[in-house]
C-alpha positions, 0 to 999 in steps of 0.5 A, a space after each residue: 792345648 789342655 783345659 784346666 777343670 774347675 769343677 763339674 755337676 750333674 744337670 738335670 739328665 743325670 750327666 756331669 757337665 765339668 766347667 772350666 776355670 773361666 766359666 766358673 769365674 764368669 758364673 760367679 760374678 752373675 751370681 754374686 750380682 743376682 743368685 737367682 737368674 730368670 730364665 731371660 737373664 740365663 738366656 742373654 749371659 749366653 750370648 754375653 759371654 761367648 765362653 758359656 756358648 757351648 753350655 744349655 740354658 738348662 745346665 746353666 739353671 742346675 749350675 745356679 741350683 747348686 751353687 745356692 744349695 752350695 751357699 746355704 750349706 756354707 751359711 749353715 755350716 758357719 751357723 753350726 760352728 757359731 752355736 758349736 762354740 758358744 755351747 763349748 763356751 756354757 759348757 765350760 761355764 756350767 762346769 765352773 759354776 759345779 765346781 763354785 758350788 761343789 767348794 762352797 758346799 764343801 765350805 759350809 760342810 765344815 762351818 756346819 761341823 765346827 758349828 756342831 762342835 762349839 754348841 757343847 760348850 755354848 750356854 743355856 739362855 738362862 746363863 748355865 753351861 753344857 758339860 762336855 759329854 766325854 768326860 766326867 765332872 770333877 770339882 776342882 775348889 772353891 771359887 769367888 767366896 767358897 762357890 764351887 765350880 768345875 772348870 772344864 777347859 777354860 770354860 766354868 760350868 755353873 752346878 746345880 744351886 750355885 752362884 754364876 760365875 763368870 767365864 775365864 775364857 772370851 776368845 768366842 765372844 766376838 764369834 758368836 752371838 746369841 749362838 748363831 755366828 753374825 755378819 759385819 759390814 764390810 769396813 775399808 780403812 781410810 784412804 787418801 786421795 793420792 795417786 797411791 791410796 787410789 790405786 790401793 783402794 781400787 786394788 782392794 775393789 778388785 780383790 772383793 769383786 773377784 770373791 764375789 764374781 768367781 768365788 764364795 764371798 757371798 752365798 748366792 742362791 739361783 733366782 726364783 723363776 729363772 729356768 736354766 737352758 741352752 735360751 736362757 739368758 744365763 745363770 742369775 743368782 741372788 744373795 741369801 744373808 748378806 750385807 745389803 742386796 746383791 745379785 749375780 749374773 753369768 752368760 754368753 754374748 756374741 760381741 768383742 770384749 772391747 765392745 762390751 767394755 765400751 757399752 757397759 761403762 756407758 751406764 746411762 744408755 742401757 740402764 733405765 734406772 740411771 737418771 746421768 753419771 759423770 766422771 769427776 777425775 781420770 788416772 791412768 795406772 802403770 799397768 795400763 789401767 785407768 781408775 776413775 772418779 764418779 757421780 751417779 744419779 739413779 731414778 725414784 721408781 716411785 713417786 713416795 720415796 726420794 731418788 738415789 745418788 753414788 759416788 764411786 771409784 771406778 777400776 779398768 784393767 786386765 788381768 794377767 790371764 787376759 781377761 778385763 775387769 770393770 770393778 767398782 765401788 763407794 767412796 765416803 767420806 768416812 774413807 777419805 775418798 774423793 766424794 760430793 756434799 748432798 744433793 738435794 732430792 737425792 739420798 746417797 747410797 752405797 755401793 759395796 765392790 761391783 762390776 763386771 768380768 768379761 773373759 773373750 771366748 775363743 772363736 769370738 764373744 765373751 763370757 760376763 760375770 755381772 755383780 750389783 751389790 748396794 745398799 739404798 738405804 731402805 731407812 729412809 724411804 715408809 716402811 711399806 716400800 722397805 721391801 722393794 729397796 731390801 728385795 736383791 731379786 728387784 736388783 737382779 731384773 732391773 740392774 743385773 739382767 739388765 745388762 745382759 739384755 742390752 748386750 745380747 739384743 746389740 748382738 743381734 743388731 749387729 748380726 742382722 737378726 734384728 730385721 728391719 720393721 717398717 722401714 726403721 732400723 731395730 737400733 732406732 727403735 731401741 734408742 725410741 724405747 728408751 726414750 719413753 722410758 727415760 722421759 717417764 722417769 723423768 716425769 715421775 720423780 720432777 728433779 728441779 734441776 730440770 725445771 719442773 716446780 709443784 703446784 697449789 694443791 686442791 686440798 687433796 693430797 692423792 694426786 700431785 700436780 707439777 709444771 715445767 716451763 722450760 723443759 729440758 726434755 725438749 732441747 734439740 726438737 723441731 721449731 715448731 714445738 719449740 714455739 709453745 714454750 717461746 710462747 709461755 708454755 709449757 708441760 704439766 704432769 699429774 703423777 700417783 702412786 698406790 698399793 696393790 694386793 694380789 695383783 701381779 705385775 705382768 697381768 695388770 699391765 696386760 689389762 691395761 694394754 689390751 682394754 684402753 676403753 676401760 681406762 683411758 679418755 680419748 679427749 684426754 689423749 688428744 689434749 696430751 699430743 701437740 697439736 692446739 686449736 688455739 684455745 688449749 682444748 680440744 673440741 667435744 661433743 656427742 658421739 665421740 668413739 675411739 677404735 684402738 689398733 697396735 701396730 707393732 714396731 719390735 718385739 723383745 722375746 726375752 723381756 716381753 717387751 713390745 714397742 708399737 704404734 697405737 692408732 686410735 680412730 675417732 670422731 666428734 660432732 661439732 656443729 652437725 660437722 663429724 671430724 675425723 679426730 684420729 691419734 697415734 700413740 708411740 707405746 712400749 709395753 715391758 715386763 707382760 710376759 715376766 714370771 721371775 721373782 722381782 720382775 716390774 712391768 710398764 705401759 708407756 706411751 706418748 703421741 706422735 705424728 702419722 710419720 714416725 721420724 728418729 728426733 720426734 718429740 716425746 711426752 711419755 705418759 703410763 704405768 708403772 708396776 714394781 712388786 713389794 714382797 719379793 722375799 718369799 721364794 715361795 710366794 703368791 706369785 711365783 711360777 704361775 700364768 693367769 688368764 686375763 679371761 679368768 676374771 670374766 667367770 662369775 666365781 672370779 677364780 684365777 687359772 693356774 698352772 702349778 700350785 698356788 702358795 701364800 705367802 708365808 708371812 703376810 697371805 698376800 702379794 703386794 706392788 706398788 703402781 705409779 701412774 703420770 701423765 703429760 700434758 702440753 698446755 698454753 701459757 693462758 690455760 695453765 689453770 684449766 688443764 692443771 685442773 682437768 689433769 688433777 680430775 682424770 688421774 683421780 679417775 684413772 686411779 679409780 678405774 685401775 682399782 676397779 680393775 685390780 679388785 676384778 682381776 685379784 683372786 678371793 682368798 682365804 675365808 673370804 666371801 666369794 666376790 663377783 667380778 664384773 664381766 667383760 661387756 665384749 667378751 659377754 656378748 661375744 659368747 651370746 653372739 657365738 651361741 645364737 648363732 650355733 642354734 641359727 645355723 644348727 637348729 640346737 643349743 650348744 648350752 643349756 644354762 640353768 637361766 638364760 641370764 648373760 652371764 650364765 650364757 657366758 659362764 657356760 660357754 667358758 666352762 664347755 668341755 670341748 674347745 671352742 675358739 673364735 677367728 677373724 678374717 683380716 686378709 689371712 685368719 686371726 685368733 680373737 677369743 676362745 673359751 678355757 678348753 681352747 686356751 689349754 688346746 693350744 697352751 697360751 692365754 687370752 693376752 697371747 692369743 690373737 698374737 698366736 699365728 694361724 698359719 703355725 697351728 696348722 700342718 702342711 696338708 690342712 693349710 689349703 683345707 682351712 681356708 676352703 673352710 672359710 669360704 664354705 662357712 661364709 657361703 652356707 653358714 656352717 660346715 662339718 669337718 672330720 678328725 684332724 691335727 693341729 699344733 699347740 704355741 709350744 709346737 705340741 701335737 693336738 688332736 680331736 674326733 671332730 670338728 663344727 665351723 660356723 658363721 657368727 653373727 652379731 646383733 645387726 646379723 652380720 658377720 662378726 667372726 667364724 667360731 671353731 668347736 674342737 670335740 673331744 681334743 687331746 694334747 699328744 705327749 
């Protein structure tokens, strides 16, 4: 009888051991049951399976071996075709957009010729024409009463101490206006309401937003700060001179085309600016596509000006080269449209042709084209916040990147790259976030269907003070917190809004996250959650600490969006008893790593029990901070990283990287930031938990300018200003410097006096790195001076997010942690010339380097401070 052979490998001798069908077969069930055999698991197959009798344990561990190595080639295999194609994919798109511009260039070539050829014959501002330069001047009579004129193509030419005369020829009065040409608003004749006009209108929708996705209909230019690459989440263009605000996004997602269709028409669960959308009317089309009727309310990002409502036709179809076209725009009543008299708190918008073109790639995903193009109406909101409504690149972060986002991070959920943190899924922490969000928007803008109403007053009108008693925010909670509103209960929320002035964005709310202490009231916290102790307050008294410890859920590379839980431990005394008064805050943090023009950031956070469940209820409270002036391309803000640590230096200059410009205009960056709380209050503390609101928002602002004016750069002929410094980071640096001349009998500085501050800014200003780790389990960065910062190219905020393990190589990852334990056993010790690695994975190295002990106040000890002498990056 002949075997058949199945395949045949080498073990561990170096000879080929072949395998038979049946024994391959009988392997790879073991092996899709347990890759990884133990050694007692190989030995008990044997004597399972009498067909693996005449084969070694040994043989069978090299089989097991192989066939993991064969797998993980496999995995990487498909790996590599996946990113193969979606390479092939933004080729072709890169190629596209060089042809796009290559025609538009082309395109304003020739405007730019014709333009030349027409200023010959455009008169001068004081009403005389330009004599062609290619031919004489001849007199051809007397016109208008004997006034001579020379008439040169149509055109009369005013001579010298003559009368005006006017022009025969207007064929370029509509063209030209003051010499430049002049754009209109795009009009659309009257429609009706009949199955025929609509399909009429959407066809036209169609045709405009194809002009504007693939073509030259509006002049796009790329988005300040966006950098182009194989990571970047696309190609993000902005308009430039264009009626109204628009933007224009391209980029590659790994989903199917009916599943983008499915979540980008689902507006309310991906875009946080979209408050409810309702469809009013369906109509299928012949050519199986489907128009649609409807109403959109979008969310005020501030409490000063009033929130914005549409009202659109929406178009679905396929286009005959397969690809599928979302398109939409306004309906007014101008149109003959189907459209909704006013809403109250709402102002109507216009949306002019939008939407999305989705072209299925091959190998799977597909290629969008995103275009968001509105009119908000920036008339009727104070003219200090026209910008934000006039601003196409605020538009292009909220709306149009937006969706990219939302759809690259479903991706990743579906391909398992979203691990699972703590036990809950990345999709439920994804519907968590938005569940902040929406219930900060909700609380910002107080709409009256909602149920919430205004409050008296105090006489002041700086903090506006609103309660719902019926909040609908709540439906669908648990029992027992539904027993505070049965109860005569309900929410109260203490909403301001202020200006900002060269303050950006991302590096407030950095601030804000990282030193609650500066800001927050750990009583008021505590009144913000659920619980009650029957009285609607919470016990005080002296002693009262708080101990703030992130702990994070998910993270969001592309957005610098973090989402974790706060625990902020602490205790009072009451009546000689100290209680354990411990707080879990749900926080999402958004927008701290965004250095693109436009860009917003947001803390929000509500309270919520040790158990995180998927239905908790949620009282969001936070910030939210919206640049103004995102017109200046070269502006205060753009393509610059602060330092945090920066504001802790008595001259107060901020760290740059690349040049500072001033705005052009205005010398000055400006944003608007909107701060609401929540509180749950009792039916009969209504009044006292209004009031406490009211004061602790008044004291929240005050501590938030505080904080502004340390963190805003002098500028101009200023005074220099002096920042107040930060209590832990000064005594910090003291305890790092004492503890070097305990240990080494010198002083590392020698300021010109022994004040704090010059111990501190001497420390900060040291030539060479000094960097500051913990020992919590493993190490962790916690401070370093600016030399330290540069050595591994990040900043204070990003710091103890770097990983220890990463800075450093294979070979002195068991060295650094015997340096810890000599360190902490002697106090200090020496380390020779060495390596480590930057954030941005580049190699430093340094001459030498001192480790030693630092101790605090009550000598112990506090962390073990690093001193990197004579340190380079290496290019």
């Amino acid at each position: 009888m002949t075997e058949t052979w199945k395949e045949q490998t080498m073990d561990a001798s170096g000879k080929y051991v072949r395998y038979t069908n049946e024994q391959v077969e009988a392997l790879e069930r073991v092996y899709h049951e347990c890759p990884k055999p133990s050694s007692v698991r190989r030995h008990q197959l044997i004597k399972e399976s009498p067909i693996l009798a005449n084969i070694e344990p040994k043989q069978i561990k090299v089989w097991f071996q192989n066939r993991r190595c064969r797998e993980k080639q496999r995995k990487e295999a498909t790996r590599l075709v996946s990113v193969n194609a979606k390479l092939t994919a933004l080729n072709k798109l890169l190629m596209e957009e060089n042809e796009r511009l290559a025609k538009h260039t082309s395109q304003l070539t020739l405007e730019n010729h014709a333009l030349r050829q027409q200023i010959p014959n455009l008169p001068f501002p004081d009403g005389r024409h330009r004599l062609p330069s290619h031919s004489p001047l001849k007199i051809e009579g007397a016109v208008n009463g004997g006034d001579e004129s020379s008439t040169q193509g149509g055109i009369c030419v005013k001579l010298p101490g003559q009368a005006g005369v006017a022009s025969t020829d207007t064929s370029c009065d509509s063209a030209v206006t003051g010499g430049l040409p002049h754009r209109v608003t795009p009009q659309h004749s009257p429609r009706d309401t009949s199955p025929a006009g609509l399909l009429a209108t959407a066809e036209e929708t169609l045709t405009e937003f194809l002009a504007k996705a693939t073509g030259t209909a509006v002049d796009w230019i790329q988005l300040p700060g966006m950098k182009p690459g194989p990571d970047a989440i696309g190609i993000i263009a902005i308009s430039h001179g264009c009626v109204g605000i628009a933007a224009r996004a391209c980029g590659l997602v790994a989903l199917d085309a009916s599943k983008v269709t499915e979540v980008l028409k689902d507006r309310p669960a991906w875009l946080q600016d979209c408050r409810r959308m309702e469809v009013l009317g369906a109509l299928s089309t012949a050519n199986g596509g489907t128009i649609e009727l409807l109403y959109t309310q979008m969310y005020a990002p501030t409490t000063l000006a009033p929130a914005r409502d549409y009202c659109t036709l929406r178009y679905t179809t396929i286009l005959e080269d397969g690809n599928l076209v979302i398109c939409e725009r306004s309906l007014t009543g101008g149109q003959g449209g189907h459209t909704m008299p006013p809403v109250q708190s709402f102002v109507r918008g216009e949306m002019y042709s939008s939407g999305y073109l989705i072209r299925p790639c091959e190998g799977g995903g597909c290629i969008i084209h995103v275009v968001d193009h509105y009119d908000k109406e920036p008339w009727r909101v104070p003219e200090v916040l026209r910008p934000l409504y006039e601003s196409p690149a605020v538009l292009a972060q909220k709306s149009t990147i937006g969706a990219l986002r939302h759809l690259r991070r479903l991706a990743a959920e579906e391909s398992g790259e979203g691990v699972p943190r703590n036990g809950h899924h990345p999709a439920v922490l994804r519907i968590l976030g938005q569940r902040l969000t929406k219930g900060f928007n909700d609380a910002v803008n107080g709409f009256g269907d909602d149920g919430w109403e205004t409050t008296v007053t105090d006489g002041l009108d700086d903090v506006s003070v609103m309660v719902n008693a019926t909040p609908k925010s709540m439906e669908g909670q648990i029992a027992s917190d539904k027993l505070l509103y049965s109860l005569g209960g309900g929410i109260l929320c203490a909403k301001a809004s202020m200006l900002l002035q060269n303050v950006p964005p991302s590096l407030l709310i950095r601030f804000l996250r990282e030193h609650r202490s500066e800001w927050a009231d750990y009583d008021m916290d505590d009144m913000a959650s659920f619980r009650s102790n029957g009285n609607g307050y919470v016990p005080r008294g002296g002693g009262v600490s708080h101990v703030q410890l992130p702990l994070p859920l998910a993270q969001s590379g592309e957005c610098g969006e973090i989402l974790e839980v706060v625990k902020l431990e602490g205790h009072s005394s009451v009546q000689h008893m100290v209680l354990s008064r411990d707080i879990f805050l749900l926080q999402l943090c958004s927008g701290i790593d965004e250095s693109a023009l436009g860009a917003c950031s947001q803390l929000i956070f509500a309270p919520v029990d040790v158990a995180l469940a998927d239905g908790i209820p949620l009282l969001p409270s936070g910030f939210c901070v919206s640049p103004i002036d995102t017109n200046v391309v070269d502006g205060f803000g753009l393509d610059r990283t602060l330092d945090l640590a920066s504001t802790l230096e008595g001259g107060n200059d901020l760290r740059l990287n690349g040049d500072v410009k001033s705005n052009s205009s205005s010398g000055q960056m400006r944003s608007v930031l909107t701060i609401a709380f929540q509180f749950a209050y009792e039916v009969h503390t209504r009044e006292t938990v209004a009031a406490m609101a009211r004061q602790y928002v008044r004291t929240v602002v005050a501590s938030v300018q505080r904080v502004a004016m340390a963190l805003a750069p002098s500028r101009g002929a200023a005074p220099p200003r002096q920042a107040p410094s930060n209590p832990d980071a000064l005594s910090l640096a003291c305890h790092v410097l004492s503890s070097y001349r305990f240990h080494l009998g010198i002083d590392l500085v020698r300021p010109e006096n022994g004040s704090d501050e010059a111990l501190f800014k001497a420390f900060w200003h040291h030539t060479d790195a000094i960097v500051c780790c913990a020992w919590k389990g493993m190490p962790e960065f916690v401070f370093a001076n600016r030399p330290g910062l540069e050595m591994f190219e990040t900043a204070t905020s990003s710091l103890q997010n770097l990983n220890w393990e990463k800075t450093l190589n294979e070979n002195d990852r068991k060295l650094s942690y015997a340096t810890f334990t000599q360190v902490l056993q002697q106090g200090y010790c020496s380390l020779p010339a060495g390596v480590r690695m930057s954030s941005t994975g580049r190699t430093v190295t340094y001459e030498q380097a001192l480790a030693w002990k630092v101790l605090d106040d009550t000598k112990a000890v506090e962390c073990i401070a690093f001193l990197f002498i004579n340190w380079s990056l290496v290019t």
